[in-house]
C-alpha positions in Angstrom: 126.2 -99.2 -74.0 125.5 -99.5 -70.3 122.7 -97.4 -68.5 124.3 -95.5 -65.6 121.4 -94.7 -62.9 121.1 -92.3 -61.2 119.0 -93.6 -58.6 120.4 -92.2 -55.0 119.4 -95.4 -53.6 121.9 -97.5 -56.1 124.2 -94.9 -56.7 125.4 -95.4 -52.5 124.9 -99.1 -52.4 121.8 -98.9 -50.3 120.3 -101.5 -53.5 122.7 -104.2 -53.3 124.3 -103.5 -49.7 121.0 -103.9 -47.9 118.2 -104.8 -50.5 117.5 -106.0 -54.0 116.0 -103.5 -56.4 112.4 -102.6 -55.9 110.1 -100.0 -57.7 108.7 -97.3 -55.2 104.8 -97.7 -54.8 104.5 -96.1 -51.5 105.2 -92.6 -50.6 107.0 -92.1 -47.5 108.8 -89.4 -45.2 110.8 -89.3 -42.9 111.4 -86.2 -40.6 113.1 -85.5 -37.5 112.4 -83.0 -35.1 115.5 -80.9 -35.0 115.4 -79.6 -38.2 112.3 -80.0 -39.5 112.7 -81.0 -42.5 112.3 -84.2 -44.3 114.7 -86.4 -45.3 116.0 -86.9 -48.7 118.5 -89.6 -50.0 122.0 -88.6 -49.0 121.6 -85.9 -46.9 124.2 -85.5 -44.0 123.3 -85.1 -40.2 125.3 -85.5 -37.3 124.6 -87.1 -34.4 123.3 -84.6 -32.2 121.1 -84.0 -34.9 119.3 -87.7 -34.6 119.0 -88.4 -31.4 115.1 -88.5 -30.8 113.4 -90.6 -33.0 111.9 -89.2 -36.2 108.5 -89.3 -37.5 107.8 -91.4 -40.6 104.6 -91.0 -42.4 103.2 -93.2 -44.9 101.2 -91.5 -47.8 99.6 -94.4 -50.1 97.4 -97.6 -49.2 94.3 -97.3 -46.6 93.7 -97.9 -43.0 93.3 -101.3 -44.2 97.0 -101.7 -44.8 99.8 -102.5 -42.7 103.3 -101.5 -43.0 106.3 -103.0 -41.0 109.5 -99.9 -41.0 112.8 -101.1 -40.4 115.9 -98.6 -39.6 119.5 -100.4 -40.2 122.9 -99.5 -40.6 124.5 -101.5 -43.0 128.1 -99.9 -42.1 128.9 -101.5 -39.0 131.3 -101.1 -37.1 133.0 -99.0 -39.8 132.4 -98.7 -43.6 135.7 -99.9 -44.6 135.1 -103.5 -42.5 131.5 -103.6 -42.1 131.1 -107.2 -40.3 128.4 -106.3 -38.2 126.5 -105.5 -41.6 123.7 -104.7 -40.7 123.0 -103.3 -37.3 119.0 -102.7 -36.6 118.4 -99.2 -35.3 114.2 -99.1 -34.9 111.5 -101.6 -36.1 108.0 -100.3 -36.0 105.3 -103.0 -37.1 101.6 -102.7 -37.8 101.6 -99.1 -38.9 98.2 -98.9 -40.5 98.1 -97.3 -44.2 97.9 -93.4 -44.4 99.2 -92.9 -40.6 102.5 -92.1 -38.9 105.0 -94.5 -37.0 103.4 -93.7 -34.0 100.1 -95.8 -34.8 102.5 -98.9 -35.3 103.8 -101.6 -32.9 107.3 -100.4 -31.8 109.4 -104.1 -31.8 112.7 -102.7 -31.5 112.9 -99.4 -29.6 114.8 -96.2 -31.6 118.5 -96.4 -31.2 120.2 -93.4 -31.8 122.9 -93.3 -34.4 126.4 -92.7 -32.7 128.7 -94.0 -35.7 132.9 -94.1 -34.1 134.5 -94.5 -37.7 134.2 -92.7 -41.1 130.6 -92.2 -42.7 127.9 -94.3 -42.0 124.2 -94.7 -44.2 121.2 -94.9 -42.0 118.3 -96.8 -44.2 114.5 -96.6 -43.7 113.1 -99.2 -45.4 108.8 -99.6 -45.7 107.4 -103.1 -46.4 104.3 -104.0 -46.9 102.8 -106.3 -44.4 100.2 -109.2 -45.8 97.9 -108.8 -42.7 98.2 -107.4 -39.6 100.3 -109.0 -36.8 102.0 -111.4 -39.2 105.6 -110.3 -38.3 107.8 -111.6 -36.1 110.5 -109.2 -35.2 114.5 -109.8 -35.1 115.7 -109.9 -31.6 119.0 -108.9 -32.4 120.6 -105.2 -33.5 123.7 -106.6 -34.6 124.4 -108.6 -37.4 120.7 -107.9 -38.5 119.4 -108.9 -42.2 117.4 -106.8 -44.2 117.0 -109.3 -46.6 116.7 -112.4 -44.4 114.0 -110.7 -42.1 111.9 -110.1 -45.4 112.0 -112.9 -46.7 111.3 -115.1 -42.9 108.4 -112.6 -42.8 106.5 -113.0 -46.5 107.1 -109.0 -47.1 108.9 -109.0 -50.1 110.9 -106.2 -51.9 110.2 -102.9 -49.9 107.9 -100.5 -51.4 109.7 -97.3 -50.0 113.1 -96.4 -48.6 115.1 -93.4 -47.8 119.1 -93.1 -46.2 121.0 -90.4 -44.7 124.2 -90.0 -43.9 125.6 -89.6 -40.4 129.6 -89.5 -39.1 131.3 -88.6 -35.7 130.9 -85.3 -34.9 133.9 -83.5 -32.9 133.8 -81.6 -30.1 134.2 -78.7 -32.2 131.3 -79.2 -34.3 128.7 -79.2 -31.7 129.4 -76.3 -30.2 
């Protein structure tokens, strides 16, 4: 008999779409400013919602450890044709063990999500980084690997991740 999961993380794809299956060994969270509360797997924001930067903490390792965070959206343009699969939102490198985002190397500057068609999965992926300043970041938002920027940078399976949702909001909705 098969083993459903029930892993958020497989359940939308994120494992497969973006990155192979990897066990947790670094807590992390994610938590943006207009609501003030962290981010769990699936929730739903809308743009407006996600337009400043958030701030990711990492709870586990030491100041001795470095972390590389990676933002993508592996729906682009659109979740029913994704060719631009993925499309890099924010890279932050160097963030030492036991800090926030802010204490890392910003690479790729915080794009704000502003998906046109159907419902789009925002990823936060955390890596662990052999040494400090050993990544070399992707130049490119669109088209962006997950997989291919892990492996051209030794960091392995990622050792935390969390997604949320996101679609166009209407005129309607933002008032």
């Amino acid at each position: 008999m098969a083993r459903i999961s029930s892993d958020p993380l497989v359940i939308s794809r994120v494992i497969g779409d973006v990155v192979d299956h990897f066990s947790t060994t670094v807590i992390m969270s994610v938590t943006y400013n207009s609501n003030k509360q962290e981010l769990h797997n699936g929730y739903e924001y809308f743009p407006s919602a996600v337009t400043c930067k958030p701030r990711v903490e990492v709870h586990g390792g030491d100041l001795r450890s470095f972390f590389t965070l990676v933002m993508t959206d592996p729906d682009a343009p659109g979740p029913s044709d994704p060719y631009l699969r993925e499309n890099l939102h924010w890279m932050v490198t160097d963030i030492p063990g036991t800090t926030d985002s802010s204490f890392g190397k910003e690479v790729v500057s915080y794009e704000k999500p502003m998906p046109n068609i159907g419902i789009h999965r925002f990823v936060f992926l955390l890596f662990k980084q052999q040494k400090r300043q050993s990544v070399n970041p992707q130049v490119s938002r669109d088209c962006f690997s997950t997989r291919k920027f892990a492996e051209e940078n030794g960091l392995g399976l990622p050792v935390a991740a969390v997604f949320f949702n996101c679609q166009r909001e209407t005129a309607a909705r933002r008032r």
